[in-house]
N, C-alpha and C positions, 0 to 999 in steps of 0.2 A: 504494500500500500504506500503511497505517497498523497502528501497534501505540500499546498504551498501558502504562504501567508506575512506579514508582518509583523514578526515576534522581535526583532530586534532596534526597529525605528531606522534603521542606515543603507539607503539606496536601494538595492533590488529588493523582493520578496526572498525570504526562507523559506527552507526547505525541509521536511520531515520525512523520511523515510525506513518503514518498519522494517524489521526483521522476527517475524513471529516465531523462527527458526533457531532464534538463537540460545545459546547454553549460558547460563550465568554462574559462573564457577561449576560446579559440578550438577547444579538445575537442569536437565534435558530439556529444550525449547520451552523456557519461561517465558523469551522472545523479548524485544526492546525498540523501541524507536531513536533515532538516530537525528540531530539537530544540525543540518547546516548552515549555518547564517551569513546571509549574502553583504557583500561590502557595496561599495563606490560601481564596481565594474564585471563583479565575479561573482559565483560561489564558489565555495572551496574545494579540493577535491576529498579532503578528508572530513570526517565530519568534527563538528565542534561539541558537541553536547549530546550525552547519551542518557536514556528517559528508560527509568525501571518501572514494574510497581514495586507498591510499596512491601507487599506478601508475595515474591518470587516463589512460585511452586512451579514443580515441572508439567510442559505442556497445555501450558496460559494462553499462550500462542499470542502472548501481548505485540501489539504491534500488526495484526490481519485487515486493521481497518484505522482510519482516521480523518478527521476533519475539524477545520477551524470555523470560530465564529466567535461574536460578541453573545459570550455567557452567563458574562457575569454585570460590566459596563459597558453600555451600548455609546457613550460620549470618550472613552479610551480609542488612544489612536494605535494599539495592539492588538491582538486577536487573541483569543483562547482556544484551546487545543484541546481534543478528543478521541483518545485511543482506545481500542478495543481489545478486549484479550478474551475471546470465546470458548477456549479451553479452559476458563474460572471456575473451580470447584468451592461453591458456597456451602460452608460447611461440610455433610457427608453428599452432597449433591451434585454427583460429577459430570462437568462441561456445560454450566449452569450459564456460564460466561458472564461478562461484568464491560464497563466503561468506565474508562478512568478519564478526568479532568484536568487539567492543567489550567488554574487562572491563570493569566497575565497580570500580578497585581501592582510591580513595578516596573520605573524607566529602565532597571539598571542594564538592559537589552539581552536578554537570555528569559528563557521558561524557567518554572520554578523546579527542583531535582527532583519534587516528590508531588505525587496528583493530591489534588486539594478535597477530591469528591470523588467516588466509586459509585458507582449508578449498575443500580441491581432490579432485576423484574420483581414487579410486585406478587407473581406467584408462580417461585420458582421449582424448574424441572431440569431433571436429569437431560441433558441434551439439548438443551433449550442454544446455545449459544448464542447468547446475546452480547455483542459487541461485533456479530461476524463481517457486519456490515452498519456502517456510519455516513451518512449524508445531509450536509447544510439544504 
């Protein structure tokens, strides 16, 4: 998944792109999304900022989905961020899936390290994955 947006305030749009795939120390596909922030002329090739949740379990698959928007302040000249991790096993309820939130709460031009808000189905089921798919 990829999303693009103004998380940093400096010249082009930023860049997010997941990796639901990925291992987090010894976590098997906890998955992470990946922060590139665009300067004057470029983005970068590497990325700048990498985005957990905040309960790494294996096979989260954070990162399968994402999109930005005004979530929180709709007068903020940033955007907030919405990653999905559909492999979320809420409690004993497995691939219940979940969204995780990222406000934008400051200038300092970076997302915050840790989601602000986990967004869970009001009645949840085994296989539900809810985050599989995100859209402004």
């Amino acid at each position: 998944a990829l999303t693009a947006g103004p998380f940093n305030g400096v010249g082009l749009h930023d860049l997010v792109v997941g990796a639901p795939g990925e291992n987090v120390g010894a976590t098997v596909d906890a998955g992470a999304a990946n922060v590139f922030y665009g300067g004057d002329d470029a983005v970068p090739s590497i990325s700048d900022q990498t985005l957990l949740q905040d309960n790494v379990e294996a096979g989260d698959q954070f990162g399968a989905a994402m999109t930005v928007g005004f979530f929180s302040d709709p007068s903020q000249s940033f955007v907030d961020l919405a990653v999905g991790a559909p492999g979320e096993n809420v409690g004993a309820t497995v691939d219940a899936g979940a969204a995780n939130v990222f406000y934008h709460t400051t200038s300092a031009g970076r997302l915050p390290s840790t989601s602000a808000q986990t967004l869970l189905q009001g009645n949840i089921e085994a296989g539900d994955h809810l985050g599989a798919a995100l859209q402004r």
